[in-house]
Every structure is written in structure tokens, then in C-alpha cells.
TORVOTI-12290 format. One record per residue: residue in one letter; x, y, z of N, C-alpha, C in turn. Coordinates in steps of 0.001 Angstrom, whole numbers, plus 500000, padded with zeros to 6 digits. Example, Ala and Ser with C-alpha at 12.3 -4.5 7.8 and 13.67 -1.06 7.14 Angstrom:
// TORVOTI-12290
A513190494310507800512300495500507800513200496700507800;S512850497750507080513670498940507140512900500030507870;
END
This chain:
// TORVOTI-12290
X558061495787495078557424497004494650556200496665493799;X555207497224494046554143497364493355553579497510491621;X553215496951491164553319497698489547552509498146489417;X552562499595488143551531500472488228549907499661487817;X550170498548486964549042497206486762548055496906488225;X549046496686488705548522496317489976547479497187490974;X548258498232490836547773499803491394546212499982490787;X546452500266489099545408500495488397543972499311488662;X544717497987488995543399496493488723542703496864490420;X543445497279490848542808497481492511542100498893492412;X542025500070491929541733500829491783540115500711491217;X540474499507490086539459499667489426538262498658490270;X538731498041490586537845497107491463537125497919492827;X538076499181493066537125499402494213536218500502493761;X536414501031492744534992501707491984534226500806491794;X534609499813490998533538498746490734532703498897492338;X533258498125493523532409498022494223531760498830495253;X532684500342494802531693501456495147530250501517494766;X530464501514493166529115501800492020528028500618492317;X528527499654492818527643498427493173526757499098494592;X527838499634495279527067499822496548526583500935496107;X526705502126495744525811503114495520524335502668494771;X524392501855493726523277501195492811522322500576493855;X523131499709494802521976499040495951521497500106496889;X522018501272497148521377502285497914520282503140497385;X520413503470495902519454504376495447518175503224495186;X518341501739494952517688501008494908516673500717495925;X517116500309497268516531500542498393515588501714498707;X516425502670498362515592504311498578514413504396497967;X514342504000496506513384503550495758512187502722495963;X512621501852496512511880500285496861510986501080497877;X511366501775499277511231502178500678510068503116499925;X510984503932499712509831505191499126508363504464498554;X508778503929497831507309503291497049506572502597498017;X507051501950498874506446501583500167505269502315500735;X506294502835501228505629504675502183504059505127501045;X504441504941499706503621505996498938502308504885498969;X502851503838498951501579502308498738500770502568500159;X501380502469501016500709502740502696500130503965502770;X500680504915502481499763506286502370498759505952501862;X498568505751500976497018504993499536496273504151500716;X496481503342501135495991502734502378495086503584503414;X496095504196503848495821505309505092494676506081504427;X495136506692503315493646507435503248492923506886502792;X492800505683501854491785504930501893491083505077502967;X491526504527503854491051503971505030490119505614505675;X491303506468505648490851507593506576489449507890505670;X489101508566504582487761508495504086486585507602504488;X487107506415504187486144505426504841485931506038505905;X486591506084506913486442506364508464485660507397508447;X485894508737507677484191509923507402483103509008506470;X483217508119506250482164507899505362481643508661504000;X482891508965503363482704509520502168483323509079500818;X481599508471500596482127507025499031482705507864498079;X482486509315497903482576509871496710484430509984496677;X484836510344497854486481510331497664486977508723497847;X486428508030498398486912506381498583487211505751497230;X485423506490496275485682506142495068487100506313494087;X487331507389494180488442507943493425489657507631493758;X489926506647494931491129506373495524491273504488494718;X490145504208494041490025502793493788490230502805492186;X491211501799491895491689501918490254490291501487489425;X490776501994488258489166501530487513489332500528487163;X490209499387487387489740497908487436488490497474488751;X489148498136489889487768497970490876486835498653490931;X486952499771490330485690500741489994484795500104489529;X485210499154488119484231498705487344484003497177487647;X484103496766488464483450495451489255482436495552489757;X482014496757490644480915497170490879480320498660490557;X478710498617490937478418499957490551478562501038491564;X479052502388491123479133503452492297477827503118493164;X476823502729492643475685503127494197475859501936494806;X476107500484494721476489499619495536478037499719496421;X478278500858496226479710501212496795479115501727497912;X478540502980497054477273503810498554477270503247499557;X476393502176499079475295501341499659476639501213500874;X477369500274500462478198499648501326479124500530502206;X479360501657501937479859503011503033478483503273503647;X476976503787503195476065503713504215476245503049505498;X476208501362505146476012500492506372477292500792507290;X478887501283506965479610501413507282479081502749508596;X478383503586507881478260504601508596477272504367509866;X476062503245509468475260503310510193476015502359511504;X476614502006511308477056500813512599478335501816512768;X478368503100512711479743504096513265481030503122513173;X480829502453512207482405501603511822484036502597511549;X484995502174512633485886502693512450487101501997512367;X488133502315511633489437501088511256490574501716511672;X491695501476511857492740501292511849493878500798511881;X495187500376511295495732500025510937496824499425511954;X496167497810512671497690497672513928498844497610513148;X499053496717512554500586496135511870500472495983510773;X501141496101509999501493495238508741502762493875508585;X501867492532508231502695492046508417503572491450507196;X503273491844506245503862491730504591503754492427503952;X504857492497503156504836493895502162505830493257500776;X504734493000499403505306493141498186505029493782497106;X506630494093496459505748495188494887506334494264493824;X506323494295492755506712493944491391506254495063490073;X507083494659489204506489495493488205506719494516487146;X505874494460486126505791493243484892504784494419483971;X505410494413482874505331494789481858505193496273481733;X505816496934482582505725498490483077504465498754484230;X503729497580484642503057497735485494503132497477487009;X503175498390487627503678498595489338502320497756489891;X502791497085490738501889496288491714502417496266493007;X501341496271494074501728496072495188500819495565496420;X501187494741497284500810493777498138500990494317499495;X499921494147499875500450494396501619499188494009502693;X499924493142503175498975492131504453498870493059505557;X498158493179506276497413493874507550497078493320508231;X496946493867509528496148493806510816495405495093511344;X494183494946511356493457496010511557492642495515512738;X492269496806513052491265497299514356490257498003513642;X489190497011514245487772497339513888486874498061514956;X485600498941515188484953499550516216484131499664515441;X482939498894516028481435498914515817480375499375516602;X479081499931516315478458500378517669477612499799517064;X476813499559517533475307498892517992474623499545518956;X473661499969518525472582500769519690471995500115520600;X472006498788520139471038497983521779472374497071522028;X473360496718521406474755495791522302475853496557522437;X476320498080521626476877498906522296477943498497521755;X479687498924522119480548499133521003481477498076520964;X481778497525519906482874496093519495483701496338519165;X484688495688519682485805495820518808487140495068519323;X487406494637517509487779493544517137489071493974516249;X489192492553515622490498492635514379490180491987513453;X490849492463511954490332491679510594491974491818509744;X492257490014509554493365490474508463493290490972507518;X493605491966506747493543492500505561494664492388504382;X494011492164503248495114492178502251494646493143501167;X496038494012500822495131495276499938496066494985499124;X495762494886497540496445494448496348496375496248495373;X497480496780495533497293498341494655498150498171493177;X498040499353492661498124499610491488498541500813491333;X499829501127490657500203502812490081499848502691489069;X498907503969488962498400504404487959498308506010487704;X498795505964486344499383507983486095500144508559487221;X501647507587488078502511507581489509501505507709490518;X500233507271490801499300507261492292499302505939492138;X499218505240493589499078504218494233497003503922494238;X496974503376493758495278502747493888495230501449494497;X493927501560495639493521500389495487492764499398494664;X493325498286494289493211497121493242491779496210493416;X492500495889494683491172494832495403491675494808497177;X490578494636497858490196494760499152490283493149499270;X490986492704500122490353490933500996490448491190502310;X489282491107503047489400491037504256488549489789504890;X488593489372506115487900488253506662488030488139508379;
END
């Protein structure tokens, strides 16, 4: 026969490893979500670019990259975007990291993109560029940090 000890130490162990598994689920949910919200920041990054409009691109970029350069060399650099009808999109992603250190959310995420260029006398290109976009939550929005592409 069983003792009520026994009953109770098994009892308690499988809450224990209920609460474990519930903790790794809301954890995940968490992790995922923040994902999704980092890639969105991306996407419209990206989608602005794609109208060619520095003034909202601007505001999507944390003011650590804001202040690396000046708004009109931002211009500048959506101009040429516009003049060669440059358009992006997003094939794959092939890495994805976040961390947070010292209450500060960071996040990583490697790309594969599709590029479309026109040229008026060689006509339309298109290619691929790995991308790595390094973001930042800031006041809970996802910013972009820094741009590497090549």
C-alpha cells in the first residue's frame, strides 16, 4: 500500500513539472512574438524604402543610426534608390537572434533579399544581397540599429 508521503512527493513533482512546462511555453510565446514584431520593423522598413519615402524610413531608424548620419544624406541615398526604381524583398531569413543586457532588447537577423534595378539603357536586374539588420526596442518598437548589406 501506498503512503500518503508517497502520494503527496509524486503529486508534488508533477506540478513541479507542469509549472516548468507551462514557464517554457509562455517563454517561447514570448521569444516568437518578439520575433514576428522584429520582422515586421524589417518589412516596413523595407516597404517605405520600396515608395521611396526617407521621411517615414527615417523614423523607423533608432537614434543611434539617426545620428551617424545626416537626414539629407539619408535623402540623398533614398533619391538614388528611387532613381534606379530599386525594389527589395525579403527571400529567406536565415538567422534569427535577440538578447537583452542591461534592460536592453537587441535583435539580429540575417537575410536574403531580392533586389530589382532598372536602368534605362541596360534595362531591369535582378539579383540577391545578404543582409544583416541589427534592431533595437525602443519605448516597446523594434528599430532599425544598423543596416549590413553586400
Amino acid at each position: 500500500m501506498t503512503s500518503n508521503k508517497t502520494i503527496l512527493a509524486l503529486a508534488l513533482v508533477a506540478v513541479i513539472i507542469a509549472g516548468v512546462a507551462i514557464g517554457a511555453i509562455v517563454l517561447w510565446q514570448s521569444i516568437t512574438g518578439s520575433f514576428e514584431e522584429a520582422e515586421d520593423a524589417i518589412d516596413n522598413y523595407i516597404y517605405v524604402l520600396n515608395s521611396y519615402d526617407a521621411n517615414e524610413a527615417w523614423t523607423l531608424m533608432s537614434p543611434t543610426l539617426r545620428s551617424s548620419k545626416s537626414y539629407s544624406e539619408f535623402e540623398e541615398f533614398v533619391q538614388k534608390l528611387e532613381s534606379s526604381q530599386w525594389r527589395a524583398s525579403v527571400k529567406s531569413i536565415s538567422s534569427r537572434s535577440m538578447e537583452t543586457e542591461n534592460g536592453r532588447a537587441t535583435a539580429t537577423l540575417e537575410m536574403i533579399a531580392k533586389i530589382t534595378e532598372t536602368d534605362p539603357i541596360v534595362g531591369a536586374e535582378t539579383y540577391t544581397e545578404e543582409w544583416v539588420f541589427n534592431l533595437v526596442k525602443v519605448n516597446d518598437r523594434w528599430m532599425i540599429n544598423e543596416w549590413l548589406y553586400q
